[in-house]
TISE-433845 format. One line per field, with one value per residue (C-alpha): residue in one letter; residue number from 1; x, y, z. Coordinates in steps of 0.25 Angstrom, whole numbers, padded with zeros to 4 digits, m for minus. Example, Ala and Ser with C-alpha at 12.3 -4.5 7.8 and 13.67 -1.06 7.14 Angstrom:
2
code <- (a	s)
pos <- (1	2)
X <- (0049	0055)
Y <- (m0018	m0004)
Z <- (0031	0029)
! end
This chain:
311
code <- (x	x	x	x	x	x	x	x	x	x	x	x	x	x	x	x	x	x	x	x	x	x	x	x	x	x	x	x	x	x	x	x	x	x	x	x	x	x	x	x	x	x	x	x	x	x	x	x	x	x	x	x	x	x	x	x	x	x	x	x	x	x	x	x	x	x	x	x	x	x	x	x	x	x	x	x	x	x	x	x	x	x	x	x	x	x	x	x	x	x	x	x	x	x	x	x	x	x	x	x	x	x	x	x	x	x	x	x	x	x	x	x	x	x	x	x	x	x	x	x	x	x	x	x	x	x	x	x	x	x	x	x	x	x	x	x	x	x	x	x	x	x	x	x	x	x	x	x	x	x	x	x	x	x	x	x	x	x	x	x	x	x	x	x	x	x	x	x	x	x	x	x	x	x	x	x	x	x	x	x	x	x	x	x	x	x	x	x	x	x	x	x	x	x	x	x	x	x	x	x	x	x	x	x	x	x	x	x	x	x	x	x	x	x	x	x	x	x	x	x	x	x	x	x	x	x	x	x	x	x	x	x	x	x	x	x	x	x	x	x	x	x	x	x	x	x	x	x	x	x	x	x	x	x	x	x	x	x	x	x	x	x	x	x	x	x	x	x	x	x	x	x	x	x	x	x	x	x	x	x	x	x	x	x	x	x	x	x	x	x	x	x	x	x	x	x	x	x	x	x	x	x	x	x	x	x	x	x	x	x	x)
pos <- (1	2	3	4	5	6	7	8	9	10	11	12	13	14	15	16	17	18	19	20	21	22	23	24	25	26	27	28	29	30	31	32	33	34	35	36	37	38	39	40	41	42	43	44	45	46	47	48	49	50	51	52	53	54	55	56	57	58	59	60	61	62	63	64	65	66	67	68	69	70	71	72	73	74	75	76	77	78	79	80	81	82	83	84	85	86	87	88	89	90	91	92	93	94	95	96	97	98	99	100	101	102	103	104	105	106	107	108	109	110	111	112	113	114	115	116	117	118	119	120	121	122	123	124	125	126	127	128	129	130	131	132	133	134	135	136	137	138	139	140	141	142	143	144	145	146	147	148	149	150	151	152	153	154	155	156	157	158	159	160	161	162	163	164	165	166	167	168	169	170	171	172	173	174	175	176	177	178	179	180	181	182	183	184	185	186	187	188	189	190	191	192	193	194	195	196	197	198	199	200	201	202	203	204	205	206	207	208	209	210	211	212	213	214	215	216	217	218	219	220	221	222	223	224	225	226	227	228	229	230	231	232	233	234	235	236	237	238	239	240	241	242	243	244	245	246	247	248	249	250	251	252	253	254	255	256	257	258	259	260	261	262	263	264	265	266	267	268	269	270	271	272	273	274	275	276	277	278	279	280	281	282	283	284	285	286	287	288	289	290	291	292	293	294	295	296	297	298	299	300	301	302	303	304	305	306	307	308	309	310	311)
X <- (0141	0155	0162	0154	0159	0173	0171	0167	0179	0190	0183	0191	0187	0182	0179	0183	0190	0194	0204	0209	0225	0234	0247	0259	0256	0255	0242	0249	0251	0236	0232	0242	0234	0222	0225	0232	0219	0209	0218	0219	0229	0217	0217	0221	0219	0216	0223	0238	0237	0251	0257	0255	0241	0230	0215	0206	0212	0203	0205	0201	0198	0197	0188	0190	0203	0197	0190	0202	0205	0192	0195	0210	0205	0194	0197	0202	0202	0211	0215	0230	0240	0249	0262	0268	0283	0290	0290	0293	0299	0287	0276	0272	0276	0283	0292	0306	0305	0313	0311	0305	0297	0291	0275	0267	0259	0247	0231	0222	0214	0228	0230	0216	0218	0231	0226	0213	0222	0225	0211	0208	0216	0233	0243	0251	0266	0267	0275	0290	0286	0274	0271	0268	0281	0288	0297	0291	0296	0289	0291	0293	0303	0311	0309	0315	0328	0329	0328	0322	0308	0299	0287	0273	0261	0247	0234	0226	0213	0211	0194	0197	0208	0202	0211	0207	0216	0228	0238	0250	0260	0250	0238	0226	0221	0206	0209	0200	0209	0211	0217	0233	0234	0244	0240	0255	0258	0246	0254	0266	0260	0252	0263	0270	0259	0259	0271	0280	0281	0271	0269	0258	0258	0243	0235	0221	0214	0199	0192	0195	0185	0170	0179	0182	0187	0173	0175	0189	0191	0200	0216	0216	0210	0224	0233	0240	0232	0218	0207	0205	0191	0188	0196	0188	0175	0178	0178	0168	0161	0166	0154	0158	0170	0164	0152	0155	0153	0142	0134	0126	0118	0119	0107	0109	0111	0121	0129	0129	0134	0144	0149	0153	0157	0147	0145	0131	0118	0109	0101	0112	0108	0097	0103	0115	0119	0120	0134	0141	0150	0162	0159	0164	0168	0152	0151	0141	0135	0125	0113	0118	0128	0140	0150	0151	0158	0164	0159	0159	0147	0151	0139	0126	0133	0143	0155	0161	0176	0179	0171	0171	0171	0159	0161)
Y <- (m0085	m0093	m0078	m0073	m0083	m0081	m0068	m0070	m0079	m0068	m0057	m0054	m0057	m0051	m0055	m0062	m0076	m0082	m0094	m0105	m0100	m0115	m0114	m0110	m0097	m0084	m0075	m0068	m0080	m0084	m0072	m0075	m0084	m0081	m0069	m0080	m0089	m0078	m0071	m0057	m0048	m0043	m0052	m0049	m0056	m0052	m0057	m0063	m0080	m0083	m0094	m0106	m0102	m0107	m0100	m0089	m0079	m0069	m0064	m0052	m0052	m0041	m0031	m0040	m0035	m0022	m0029	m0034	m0023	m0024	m0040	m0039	m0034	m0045	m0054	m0070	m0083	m0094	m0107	m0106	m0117	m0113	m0123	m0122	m0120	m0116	m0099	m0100	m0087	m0082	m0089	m0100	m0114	m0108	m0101	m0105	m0111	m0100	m0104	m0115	m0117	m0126	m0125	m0127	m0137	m0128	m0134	m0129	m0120	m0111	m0110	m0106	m0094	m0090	m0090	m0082	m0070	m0068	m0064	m0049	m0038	m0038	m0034	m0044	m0045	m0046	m0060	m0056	m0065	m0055	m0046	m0035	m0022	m0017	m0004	m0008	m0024	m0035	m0043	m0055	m0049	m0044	m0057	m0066	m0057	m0060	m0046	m0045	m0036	m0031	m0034	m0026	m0030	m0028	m0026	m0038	m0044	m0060	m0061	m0075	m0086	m0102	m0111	m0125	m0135	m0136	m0147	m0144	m0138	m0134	m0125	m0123	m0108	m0102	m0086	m0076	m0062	m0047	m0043	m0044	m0055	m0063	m0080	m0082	m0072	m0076	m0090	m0084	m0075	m0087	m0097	m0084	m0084	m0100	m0098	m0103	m0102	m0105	m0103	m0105	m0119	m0118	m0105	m0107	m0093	m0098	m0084	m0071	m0061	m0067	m0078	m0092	m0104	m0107	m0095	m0101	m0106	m0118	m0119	m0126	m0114	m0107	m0116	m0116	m0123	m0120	m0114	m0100	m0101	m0108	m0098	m0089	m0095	m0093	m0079	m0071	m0059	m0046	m0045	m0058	m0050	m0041	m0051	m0048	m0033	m0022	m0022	m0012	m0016	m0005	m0001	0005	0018	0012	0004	0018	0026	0015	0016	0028	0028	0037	0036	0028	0032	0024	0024	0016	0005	m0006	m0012	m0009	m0016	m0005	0002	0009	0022	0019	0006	m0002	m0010	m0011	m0019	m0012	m0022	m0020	m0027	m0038	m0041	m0036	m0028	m0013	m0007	m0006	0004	0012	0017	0034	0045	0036	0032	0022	0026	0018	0013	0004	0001	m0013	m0017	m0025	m0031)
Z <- (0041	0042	0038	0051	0058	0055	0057	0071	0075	0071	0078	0087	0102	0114	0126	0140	0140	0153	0151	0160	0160	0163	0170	0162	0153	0158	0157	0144	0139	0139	0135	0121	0119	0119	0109	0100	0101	0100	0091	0098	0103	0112	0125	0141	0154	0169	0178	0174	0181	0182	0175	0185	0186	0180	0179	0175	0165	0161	0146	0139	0124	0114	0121	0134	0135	0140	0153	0157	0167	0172	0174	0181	0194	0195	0207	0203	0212	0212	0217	0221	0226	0237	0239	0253	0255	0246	0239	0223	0218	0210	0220	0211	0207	0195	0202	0209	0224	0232	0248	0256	0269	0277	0275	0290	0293	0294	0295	0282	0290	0296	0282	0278	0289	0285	0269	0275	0279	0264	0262	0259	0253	0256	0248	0242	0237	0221	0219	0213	0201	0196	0183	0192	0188	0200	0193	0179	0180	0182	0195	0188	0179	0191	0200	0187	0187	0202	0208	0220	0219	0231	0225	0227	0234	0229	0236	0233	0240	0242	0244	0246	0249	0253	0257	0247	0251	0260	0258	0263	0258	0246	0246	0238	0240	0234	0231	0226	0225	0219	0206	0208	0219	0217	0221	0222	0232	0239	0241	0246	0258	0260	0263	0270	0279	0281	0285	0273	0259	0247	0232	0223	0213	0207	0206	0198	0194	0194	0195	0187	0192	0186	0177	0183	0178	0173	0163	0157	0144	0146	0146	0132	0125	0128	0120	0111	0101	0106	0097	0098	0095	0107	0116	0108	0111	0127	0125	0135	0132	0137	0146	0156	0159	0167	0171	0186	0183	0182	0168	0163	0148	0139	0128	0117	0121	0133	0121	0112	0124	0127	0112	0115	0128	0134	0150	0152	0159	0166	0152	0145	0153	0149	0163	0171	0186	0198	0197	0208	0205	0198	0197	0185	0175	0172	0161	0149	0140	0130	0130	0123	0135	0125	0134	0128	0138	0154	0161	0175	0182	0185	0187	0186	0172	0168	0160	0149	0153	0142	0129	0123	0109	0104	0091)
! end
């Protein structure tokens, strides 16, 4: 029994693992070490959270690392702390102060109107401190030499932005947003449009898609001397990672044809939710809830995309 159970514990993991990232290391960072914790080469995240920020980061494990393109374009939330006055060169606290301006003495609700205009789908100019390449180089890359860069913009949707608190010259913004939006740009067009300058000081991702801070293992689980078998034991199954999709359970003909990657008919299904054409991912679980594959509905049938290892 004791030799089973040492043979479980170095079986290498799979699965979903939504952490609480603190302020100071980047997203790669977190992710080094959670492969040296969980001992395996085998992990990504969903979303990059800058370095000042704190919050969701979503994880992929083993076999979860394959969901993590179905993960990236989910949309996040955050609280964000906008400080009045003053623009830093890459948008946050961390950056270096490059201009000044007097901040208006405007009421909470001409604030709350101007913020509402930021609501919908715009396009949005990529802060010059980013990871995104302009001519094969990154922006940061380009802005740390001092070149001067016209940056891209990027269609982005905000579905929601709620003015929490106003205490002037600080601002505490709610914002629910697309995959690419960036909160630090948000805070300079915002300033803009108050009529001075701004920068971000606090950003808190508390939603990832279906994962909140209510899914995150703690902060102390990353350090450096933490217990891997505790990181370990925060692991989700690879169904929750798509707990906010389609699902069709498989019998044992489904789970054969799956195998194999066969295209499924309506009688691979012990029970499958309404699909609409080219819809996916759809998530194909046995009947024991184990995630067998990702699927997309085409024809009356569903199609195998991606096949997932079950050990």
């Amino acid at each position: 029994m004791a030799g089973q159970e040492q043979s479980a514990s170095l079986r290498a993991p799979h699965g979903v693992l939504v952490v609480d990232k603190p302020s100071g290391p980047t997203s790669h960072d977190v992710v080094g070490r959670v492969r040296r914790l969980l001992r395996t080469r085998a992990v990504g995240h969903a979303g990059t959270l800058d370095p000042m920020a704190t919050g969701v980061l979503v994880l992929g494990v083993g076999e979860g690392t394959k969901l993590l393109a179905h993960l990236t374009g989910a949309d996040k939330s955050y609280l964000a702390t906008v400080q009045l006055g003053a623009a830093t060169d890459t948008l946050d606290a961390q950056g270096q102060v490059v201009q000044t301006a007097p901040v208006p003495a405007l009421a909470p609700a001409q604030i709350a109107e101007i913020a509402q205009r930021f609501i919908g789908a715009q396009a949005q100019r990529v802060p010059e401190f980013s990871a995104v390449r302009v001519d094969g180089q990154r922006l940061y890359d380009r802005a740390r030499r001092g070149e001067s860069v016209s940056t891209p913009e990027r269609d982005v949707v905000v579905h929601e932005l709620e003015l929490m608190r106003v205490a002037l010259p600080e601002l505490v913004l709610r914002v629910r947003c697309s995959k690419g939006f960036y909160v630090r740009a948000l805070a300079r067009d915002l300033a803009l449009a108050l009529g001075t300058l701004g920068h971000l000081t606090a950003l808190r991702r508390t939603h990832s898609g279906a994962f909140g801070l209510e899914d995150a293992a703690a902060p102390e689980l990353l350090a450096q001397n933490a217990d891997g078998a505790a990181l370990r034991a925060r692991l989700l199954p690879l169904s929750a990672a798509l707990r906010g999709c389609a699902r069709g359970v498989l019998n044992a003909a489904g789970v054969t044809d799956v195998s194999h990657g066969r295209p499924l008919p309506p009688s691979r299904f012990e029970a499958c939710d309404a699909l609409e054409p080219g819809q996916q991912p759809i998530a194909l679980v046995d009947e024991a809830g184990v995630l067998r594959a990702l699927g997309r509905a085409e024809g009356g049938r569903v199609l195998v995309i991606r096949g997932i290892r079950c050990d």
